[in-house]
C-alpha positions as CSV (number, residue, x, y, z in Angstrom):
1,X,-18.0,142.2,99.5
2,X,-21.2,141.6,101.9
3,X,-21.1,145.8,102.2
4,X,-24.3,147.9,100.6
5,X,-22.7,149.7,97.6
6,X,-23.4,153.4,99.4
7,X,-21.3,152.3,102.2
8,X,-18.4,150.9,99.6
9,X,-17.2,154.4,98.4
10,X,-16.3,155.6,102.6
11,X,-13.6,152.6,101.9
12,X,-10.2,153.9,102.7
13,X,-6.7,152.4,103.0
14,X,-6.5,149.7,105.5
15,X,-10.2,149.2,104.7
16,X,-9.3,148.0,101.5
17,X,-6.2,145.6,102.9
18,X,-8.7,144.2,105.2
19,X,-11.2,143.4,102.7
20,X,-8.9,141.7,100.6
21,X,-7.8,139.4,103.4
22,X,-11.7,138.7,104.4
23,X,-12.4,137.7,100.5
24,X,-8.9,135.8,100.5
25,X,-10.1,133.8,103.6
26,X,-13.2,133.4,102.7
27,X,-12.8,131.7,99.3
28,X,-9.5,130.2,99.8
29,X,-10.3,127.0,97.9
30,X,-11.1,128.8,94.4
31,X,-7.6,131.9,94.9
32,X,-5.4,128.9,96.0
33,X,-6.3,127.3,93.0
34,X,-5.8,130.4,90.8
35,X,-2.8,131.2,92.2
36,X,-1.2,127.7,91.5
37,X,-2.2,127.6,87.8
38,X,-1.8,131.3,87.1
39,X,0.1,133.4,89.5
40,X,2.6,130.6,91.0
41,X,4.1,130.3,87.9
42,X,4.5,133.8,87.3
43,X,6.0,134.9,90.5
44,X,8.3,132.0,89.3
45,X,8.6,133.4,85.8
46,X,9.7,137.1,86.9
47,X,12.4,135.7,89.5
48,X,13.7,133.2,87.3
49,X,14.2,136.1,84.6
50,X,16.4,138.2,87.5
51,X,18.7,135.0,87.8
52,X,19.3,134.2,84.2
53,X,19.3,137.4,83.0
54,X,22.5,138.5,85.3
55,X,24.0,134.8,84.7
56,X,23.6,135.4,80.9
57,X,24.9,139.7,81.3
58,X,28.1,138.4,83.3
59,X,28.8,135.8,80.7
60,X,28.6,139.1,78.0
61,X,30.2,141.4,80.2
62,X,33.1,138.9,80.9
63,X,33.4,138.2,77.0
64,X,33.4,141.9,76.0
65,X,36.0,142.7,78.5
66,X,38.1,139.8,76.7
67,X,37.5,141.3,73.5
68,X,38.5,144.9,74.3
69,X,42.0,143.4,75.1
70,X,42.6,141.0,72.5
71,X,44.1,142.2,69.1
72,X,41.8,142.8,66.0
73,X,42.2,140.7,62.8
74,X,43.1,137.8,64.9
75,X,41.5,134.3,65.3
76,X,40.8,134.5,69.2
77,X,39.4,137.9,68.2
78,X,37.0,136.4,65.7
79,X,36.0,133.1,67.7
80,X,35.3,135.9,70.5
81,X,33.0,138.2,68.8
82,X,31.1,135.0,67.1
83,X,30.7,134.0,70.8
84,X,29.3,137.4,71.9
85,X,26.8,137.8,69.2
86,X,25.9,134.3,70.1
87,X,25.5,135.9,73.2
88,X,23.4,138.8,72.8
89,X,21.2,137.0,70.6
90,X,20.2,134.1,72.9
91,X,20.1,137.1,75.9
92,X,17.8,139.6,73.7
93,X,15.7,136.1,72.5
94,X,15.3,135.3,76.6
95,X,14.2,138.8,77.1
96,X,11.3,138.3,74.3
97,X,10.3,135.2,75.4
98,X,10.0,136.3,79.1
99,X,7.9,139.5,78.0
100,X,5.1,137.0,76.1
101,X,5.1,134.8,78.5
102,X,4.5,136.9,81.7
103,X,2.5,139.2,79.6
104,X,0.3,136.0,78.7
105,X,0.1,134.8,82.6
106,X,-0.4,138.4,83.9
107,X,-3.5,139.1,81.4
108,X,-4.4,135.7,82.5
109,X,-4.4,136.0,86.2
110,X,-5.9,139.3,86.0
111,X,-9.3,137.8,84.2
112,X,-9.4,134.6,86.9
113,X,-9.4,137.1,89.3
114,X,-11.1,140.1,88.3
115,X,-14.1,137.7,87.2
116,X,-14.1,135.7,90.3
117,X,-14.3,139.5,92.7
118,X,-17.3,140.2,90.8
119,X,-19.0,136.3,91.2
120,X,-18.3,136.9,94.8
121,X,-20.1,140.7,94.9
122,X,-23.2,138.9,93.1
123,X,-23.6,136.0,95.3
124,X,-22.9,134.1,92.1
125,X,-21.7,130.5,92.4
126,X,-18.4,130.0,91.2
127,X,-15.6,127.5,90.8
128,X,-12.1,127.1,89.6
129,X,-13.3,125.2,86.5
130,X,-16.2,128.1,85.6
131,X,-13.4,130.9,85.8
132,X,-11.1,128.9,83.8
133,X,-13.6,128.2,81.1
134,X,-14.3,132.2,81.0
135,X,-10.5,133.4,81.2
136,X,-9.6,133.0,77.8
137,X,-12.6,135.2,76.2
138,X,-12.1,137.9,79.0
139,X,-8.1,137.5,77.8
140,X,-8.6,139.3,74.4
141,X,-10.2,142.5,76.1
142,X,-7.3,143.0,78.4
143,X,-5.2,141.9,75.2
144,X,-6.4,145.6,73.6
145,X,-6.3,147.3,76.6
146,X,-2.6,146.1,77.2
147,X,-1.6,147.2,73.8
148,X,-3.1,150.6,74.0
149,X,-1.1,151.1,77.5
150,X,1.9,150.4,75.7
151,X,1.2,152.7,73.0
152,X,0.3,155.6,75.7
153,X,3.2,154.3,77.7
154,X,5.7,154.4,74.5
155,X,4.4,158.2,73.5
156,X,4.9,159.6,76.8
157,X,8.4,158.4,77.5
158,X,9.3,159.5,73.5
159,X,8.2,162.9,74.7
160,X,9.3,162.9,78.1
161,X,13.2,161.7,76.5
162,X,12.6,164.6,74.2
163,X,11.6,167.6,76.6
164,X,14.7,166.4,78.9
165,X,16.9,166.3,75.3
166,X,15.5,170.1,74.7
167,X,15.4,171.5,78.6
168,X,19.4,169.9,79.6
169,X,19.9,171.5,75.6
170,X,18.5,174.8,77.0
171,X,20.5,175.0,80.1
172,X,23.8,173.6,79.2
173,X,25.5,176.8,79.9
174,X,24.8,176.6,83.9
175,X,25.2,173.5,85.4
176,X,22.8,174.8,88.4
177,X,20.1,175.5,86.0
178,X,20.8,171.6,84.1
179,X,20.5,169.7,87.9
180,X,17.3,171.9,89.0
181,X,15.7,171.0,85.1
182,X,16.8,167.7,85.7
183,X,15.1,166.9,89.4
184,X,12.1,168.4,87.9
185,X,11.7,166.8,84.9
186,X,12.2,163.3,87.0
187,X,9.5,164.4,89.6
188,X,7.3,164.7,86.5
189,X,7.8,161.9,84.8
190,X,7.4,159.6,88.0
191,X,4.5,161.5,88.4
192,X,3.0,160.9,84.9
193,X,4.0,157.4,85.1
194,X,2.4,156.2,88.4
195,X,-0.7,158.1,86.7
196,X,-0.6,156.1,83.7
197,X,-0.3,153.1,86.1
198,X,-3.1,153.3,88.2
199,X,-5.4,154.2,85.2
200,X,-3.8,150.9,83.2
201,X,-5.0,148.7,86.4
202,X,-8.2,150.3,87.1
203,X,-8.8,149.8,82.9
204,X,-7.9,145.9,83.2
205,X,-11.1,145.8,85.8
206,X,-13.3,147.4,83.0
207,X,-12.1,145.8,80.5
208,X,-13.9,142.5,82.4
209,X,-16.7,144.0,83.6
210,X,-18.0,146.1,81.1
211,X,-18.3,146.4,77.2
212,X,-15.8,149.1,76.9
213,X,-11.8,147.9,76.7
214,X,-8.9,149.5,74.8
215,X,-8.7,152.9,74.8
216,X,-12.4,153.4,75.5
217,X,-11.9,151.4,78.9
218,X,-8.3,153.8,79.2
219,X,-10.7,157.1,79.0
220,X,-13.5,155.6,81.7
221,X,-10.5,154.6,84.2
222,X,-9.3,158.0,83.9
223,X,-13.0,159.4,84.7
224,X,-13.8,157.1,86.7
225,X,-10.3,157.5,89.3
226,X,-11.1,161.0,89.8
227,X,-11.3,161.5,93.8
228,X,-9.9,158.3,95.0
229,X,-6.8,159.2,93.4
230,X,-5.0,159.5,97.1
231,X,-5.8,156.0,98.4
232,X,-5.4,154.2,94.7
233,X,-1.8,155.8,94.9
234,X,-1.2,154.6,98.7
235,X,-2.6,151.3,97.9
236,X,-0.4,150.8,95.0
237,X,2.6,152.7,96.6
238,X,2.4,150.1,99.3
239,X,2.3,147.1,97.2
240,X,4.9,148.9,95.6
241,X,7.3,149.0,98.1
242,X,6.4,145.1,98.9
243,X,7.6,144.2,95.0
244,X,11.0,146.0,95.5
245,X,11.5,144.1,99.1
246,X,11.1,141.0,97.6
247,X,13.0,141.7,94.8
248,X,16.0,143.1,96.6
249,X,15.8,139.9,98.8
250,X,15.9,137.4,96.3
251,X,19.0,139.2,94.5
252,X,20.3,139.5,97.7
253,X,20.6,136.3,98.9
254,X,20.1,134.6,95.1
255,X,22.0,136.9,93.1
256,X,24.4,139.0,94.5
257,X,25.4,136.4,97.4
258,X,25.1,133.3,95.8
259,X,28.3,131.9,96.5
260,X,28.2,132.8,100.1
261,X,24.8,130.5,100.8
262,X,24.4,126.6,100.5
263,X,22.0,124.6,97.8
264,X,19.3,124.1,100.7
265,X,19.4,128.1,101.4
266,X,19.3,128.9,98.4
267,X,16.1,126.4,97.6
268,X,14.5,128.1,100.6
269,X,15.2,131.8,100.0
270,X,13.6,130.7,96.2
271,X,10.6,129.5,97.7
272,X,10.2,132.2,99.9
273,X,10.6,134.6,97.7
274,X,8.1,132.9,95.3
275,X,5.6,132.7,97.4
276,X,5.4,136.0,98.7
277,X,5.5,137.3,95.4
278,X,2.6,135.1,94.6
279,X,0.3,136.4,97.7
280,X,1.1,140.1,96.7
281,X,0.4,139.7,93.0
282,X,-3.2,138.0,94.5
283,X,-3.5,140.7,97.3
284,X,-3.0,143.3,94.4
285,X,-5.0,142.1,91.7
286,X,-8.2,141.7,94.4
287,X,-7.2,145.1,95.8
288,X,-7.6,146.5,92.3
289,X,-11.1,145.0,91.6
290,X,-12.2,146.6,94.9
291,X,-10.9,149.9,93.8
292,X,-13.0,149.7,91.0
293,X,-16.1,149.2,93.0
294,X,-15.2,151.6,95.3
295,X,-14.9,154.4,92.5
296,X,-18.1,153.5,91.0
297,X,-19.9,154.1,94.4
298,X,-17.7,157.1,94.8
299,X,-18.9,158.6,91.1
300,X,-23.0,157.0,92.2
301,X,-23.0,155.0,89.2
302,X,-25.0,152.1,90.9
303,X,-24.1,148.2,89.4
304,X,-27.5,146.1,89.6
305,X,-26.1,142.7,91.3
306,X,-28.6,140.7,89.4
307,X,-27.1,142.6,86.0
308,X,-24.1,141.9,86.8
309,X,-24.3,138.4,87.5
310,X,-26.4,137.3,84.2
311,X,-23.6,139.4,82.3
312,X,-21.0,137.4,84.0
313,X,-22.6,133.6,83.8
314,X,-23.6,134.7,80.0
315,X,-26.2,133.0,77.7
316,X,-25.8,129.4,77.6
317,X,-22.9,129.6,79.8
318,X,-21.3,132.0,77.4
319,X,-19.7,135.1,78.8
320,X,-21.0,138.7,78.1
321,X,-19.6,141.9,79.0
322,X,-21.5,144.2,81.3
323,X,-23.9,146.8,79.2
324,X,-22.9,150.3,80.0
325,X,-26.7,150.6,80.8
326,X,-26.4,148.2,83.4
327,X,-22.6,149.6,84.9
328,X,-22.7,153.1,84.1
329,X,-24.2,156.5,84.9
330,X,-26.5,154.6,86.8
331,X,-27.6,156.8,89.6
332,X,-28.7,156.1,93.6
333,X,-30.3,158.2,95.9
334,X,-27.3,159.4,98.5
């Protein structure tokens, strides 16, 4: 992040994968450290969840096909159903447990490396033990801004279910009419929702750096994205892409096909898959942070270095959000 900030907004696609791997090469001491106490465990978390989750379905699924077949009113019957609700409640319990705690590491590993970008853009010294002592405050700011992204996230699929509900309503007399609403509808909504996305990631980097988080952090991403819209999708298109390739290996080769592999294969597709997953959640999280500078120069809203870093060591050590005076609406000559 050696660039001068009028030079930042000209960034582009593989400009941005390049500087991530610079900044990942250049402080690999302080992001191998965050990625083993934060992001290591979970990459391990979300493919851990794909396993047991289809062990703990097939056990359900196996059980519910026994039911169907067995008589009602009978004892097998009754020890059956005790054993599925048994079932469903430990699989709907997992499910909970998995959302807080990858929720919890996610917020986490955003704020280690959100926070350490922005040390490395001010020339500010920084170690693992400094970010980790700052995490936690930085934690409850992404906590409101996560909550309001579910909130916006839960209101537009209730509407989006609805207006498919009223359109397929509309049309069910021609089955034409029902598949052409349909497509369109789903071009839409995955429209809206990558939207949503990039303004939820982009509001997790201002959340850190700035006063504003929760929705008023949700309303300055959606300003602030305006005109690097095309490369903040193909950035997060291509990372993306990665997620699913990864994911389809592992249940490949740990899921699906997990009778047709040894133990030791098996280990090493794990750790394979663990540690890409782990590099990409790194790659992204950096890439996202660069976004954010790279819309700020885009908009002119100059960041003062020495601002930011006093904001980001804090009084007495203590950290301070950035003043919108000092972040925002703060113009340069161009």
């Amino acid at each position: 992040m050696d660039r001068e900030q009028e030079e930042i907004q000209f960034m582009g696609f593989f400009g941005i994968f390049k500087e991530s791997f610079n900044i990942v090469a250049s402080w690999r001491k302080i992001f191998c450290q965050i990625t083993i106490a934060l992001i290591l465990p979970l990459s391990f978390i979300y493919l851990a969840h794909i396993q047991i989750s289809e062990l703990l379905f097939a056990d359900i699924m196996h059980d519910e096909y026994i039911l169907d077949r067995t008589p009602e009113g009978t004892s097998t019957y009754k020890n059956i159903s005790s054993i599925l609700s048994s079932e469903w409640t430990a699989f709907i319990l997992f499910k909970i447990g998995y959302v807080i705690f990858s929720i919890i590491l996610a917020l986490l590993s955003t704020s280690a490396v959100v926070y350490t970008i922005a040390c490395i853009y001010t020339a500010k010294e920084i170690s693992f033990r400094k970010v980790m002592s700052v995490v936690p405050k930085v934690w409850k700011r992404l906590m409101v801004t996560f909550i309001w992204n579910f909130i916006i996230l839960f209101a537009y699929n209730f509407i989006a279910v609805l207006i498919l509900i009223m359109g397929l309503f509309l049309f069910v007399s021609s089955k034409n009419a029902m598949v052409s609403f349909a497509l369109l509808w789903l071009i839409v909504y995955l429209i809206g929702s990558v939207y949503i996305s990039l303004i939820w990631h982009l509001a997790t980097v201002i959340s850190v750096l700035e006063e504003s988080y929760g929705l008023n952090a949700m309303a300055k991403s959606h300003a602030l994205i305006k005109g690097k819209m095309v490369v903040s999708f193909c950035v997060f298109l291509v990372l993306g892409l990665c997620l699913l390739g990864i994911q389809m290996l592992f249940e490949n080769r740990l899921v699906i096909r997990k009778g047709d592999i040894g133990l030791v294969n098996r280990i090493g597709y794990g750790v394979l898959c663990v540690f890409l997953l782990s590099i990409l959640l790194l790659l992204g999280l950096i890439m996202q942070t660069i976004i954010y500078f790279i819309c700020k120069s885009y908009h002119h809203e100059n960041i003062d270095k020495s601002s930011l870093a006093d904001h980001l060591g804090g009084y007495l050590g203590e950290y301070v959000p950035l003043k919108t005076k000092d972040v925002q609406l703060e113009q340069y000559q161009v």
